[in-house]
C-alpha positions, 0 to 999 in steps of 0.5 A: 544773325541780324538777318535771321532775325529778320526772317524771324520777324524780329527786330535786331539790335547789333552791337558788335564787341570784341575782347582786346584781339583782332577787331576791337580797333574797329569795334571801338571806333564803330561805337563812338561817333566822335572818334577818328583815325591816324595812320603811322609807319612802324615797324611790323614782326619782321622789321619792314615797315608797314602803316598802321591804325591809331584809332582815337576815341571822343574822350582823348583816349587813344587805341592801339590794336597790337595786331595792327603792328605786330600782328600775325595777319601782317606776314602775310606770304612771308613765312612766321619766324617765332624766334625773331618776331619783334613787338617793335611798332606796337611800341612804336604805336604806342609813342605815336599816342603820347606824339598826339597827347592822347590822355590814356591808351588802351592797348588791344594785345591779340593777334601778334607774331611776337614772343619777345616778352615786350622787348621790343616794344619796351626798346621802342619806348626807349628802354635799352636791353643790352648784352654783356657788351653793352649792344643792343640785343637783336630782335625777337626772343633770340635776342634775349638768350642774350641779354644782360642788362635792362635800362629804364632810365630813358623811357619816355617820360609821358608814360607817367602822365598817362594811364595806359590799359592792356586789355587782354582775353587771357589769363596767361602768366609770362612763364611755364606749361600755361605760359606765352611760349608753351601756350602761344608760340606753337600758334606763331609758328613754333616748333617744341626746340623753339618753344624751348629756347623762347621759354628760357629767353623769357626766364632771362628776361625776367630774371635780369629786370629784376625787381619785381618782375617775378610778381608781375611775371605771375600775374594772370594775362601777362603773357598775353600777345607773347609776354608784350603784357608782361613788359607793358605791366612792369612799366606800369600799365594797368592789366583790364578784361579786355571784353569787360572794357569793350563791352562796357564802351560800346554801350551793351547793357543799355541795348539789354535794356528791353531786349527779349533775347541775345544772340552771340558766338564765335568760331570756337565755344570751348575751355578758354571761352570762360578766360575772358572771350567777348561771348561769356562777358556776353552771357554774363551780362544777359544773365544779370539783365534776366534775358536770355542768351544763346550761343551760336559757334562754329562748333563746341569742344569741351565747354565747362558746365558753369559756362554752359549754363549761362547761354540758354542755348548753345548751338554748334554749326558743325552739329546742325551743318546737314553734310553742309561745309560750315566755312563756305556756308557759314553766312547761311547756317548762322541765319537759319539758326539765329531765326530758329533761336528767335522762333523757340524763344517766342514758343 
């Protein structure tokens, strides 16, 4: 798109944002010029071990992308397996920030292969899930068709000093036909008889946390990354936007400041772009800034009208593709029509 603005005889601005999925680790790093990166071995979905990026920002703040731990981009050859896939080694990324006295995490929740409702990330911080015997539940949402007993007590007791964000791109809650099974398990590899058993796992998990784990279990985004928001909330992390967070770091609304127009997209411009995707926050601060937006994506199902009007336009590459195959084109199609939004938008 920056080339197309180029061709164009343009001037582009590049700030890339994210919304607290895959990429945002990378995003915040590119934004601050004092931040630097860890590398800690955790533990990934299926409970090999794996390297992964701690990335620490200027101000002491430190920030764990979920899918570099427990992340469906991780498996690689392997096959998913949705009912044994572990949060673990976000957690485990998570105490690794604490280990380096970070002064508040942000946690990136998109793109895991779990849907174990934060059970291991909360074991990982020293919570203790136990079945009727008194053993430690195995691993993923099987597990929790097992559990009988939740331990707090031996949490890491730095979490109270420490302001941690779960910066999330849904507003899914923990439970129901809108929920982390129902929703997001399909896309990890669920089957329906899957789907079934995660989503009774999820309601024991909630039903013997007790308290007020019902409430939390409601709240929009919780259950993000397959209900790791869910545990991160009931331990008291604050739930943010998370295209709101980054977008806000990275300095967006003062490269607005001037601009003549904004180009922004994605793969899919659809219902779930108003839930809280990188490209409506976009939008939504071009708006306030009175400069005009267009959306460029690989094609556009279903966009509601309130949406559809905050982009000035909405261009839909399988729309304009020609006969062309807009994966292998892509690159080519976004430059055209990002130099055709620039030369309308000077008519």
């Amino acid at each position: 798109m920056a080339l197309g603005v180029l061709d164009a005889g343009g001037v582009p601005v590049e700030v890339p944002v994210a919304d607290g999925g895959d990429g945002t680790l990378d995003v915040l790093l590119a934004a601050d010029e004092g931040s630097r990166v860890t590398e800690h071995p955790v533990t990934d979905p299926l409970g090999a071990m794996v390297s992964a990026r701690l990335g620490w920002l200027s101000d002491g703040s430190a920030v764990v992308e979920m899918a570099e731990a427990s992340g469906l981009r991780l498996l690689g050859y392997r096959f998913a397996d949705p009912l044994r896939a572990t949060s673990r080694g976000t957690g485990e990324l998570i105490r690794a920030a604490l280990d380096g006295g970070a002064t508040r995490i942000i946690v990136g929740v998109g793109g895991s292969a779990s849907t174990d409702g934060g059970a291991g990330l909360l074991q990982a911080l020293g919570a203790r899930l136990l079945d009727e015997e008194g053993r430690d539940i195995e691993p993923g949402g099987w597990g929790l068709g097992e559990l009988a007993s939740i331990r707090l007590d031996g949490l890491d007791p730095r979490l109270r000093n420490v302001s941690v964000q779960v910066a999330a791109d849904v507003r899914n809650p923990l439970l129901g036909p809108g929920g982390a099974a129902a929703v997001f398990a399909p896309q990890k590899g669920a089957r329906p008889e899957d789907v079934t058993i995660l989503e009774a796992a999820l309601e024991r998990l909630v039903a013997v946390a007790d308290g007020d784990a019902a409430e939390v279990a409601a709240t929009p985004g919780s259950g993000a990354a397959g209900g790791a928001a869910f545990a991160l909330m009931l331990i008291g992390a604050s739930r943010v936007r998370g295209a709101v967070l980054i977008c806000h770091l990275v300095g967006l609304d003062a490269a607005l400041d001037g601009a003549d127009l904004v180009l922004t997209g994605e793969g899919r411009l659809d219902a779930q772009t108003s839930w809280g995707k990188a490209p409506a926050e976009v939008a939504r601060r071009a708006s306030l800034a009175g400069v005009p937006c267009v959306a460029i994506a690989g094609s556009v199902q279903d966009l509601p009208i309130d949406l559809a009007g905050l982009f000035g336009t909405v261009v839909s590459l399988s729309a304009v593709a020609r006969g062309a195959d807009t994966f292998s084109e892509a690159a080519a199609l976004l430059r055209a029509e990002a130099a055709q939004a620039v030369v309308t938008s000077v008519r």
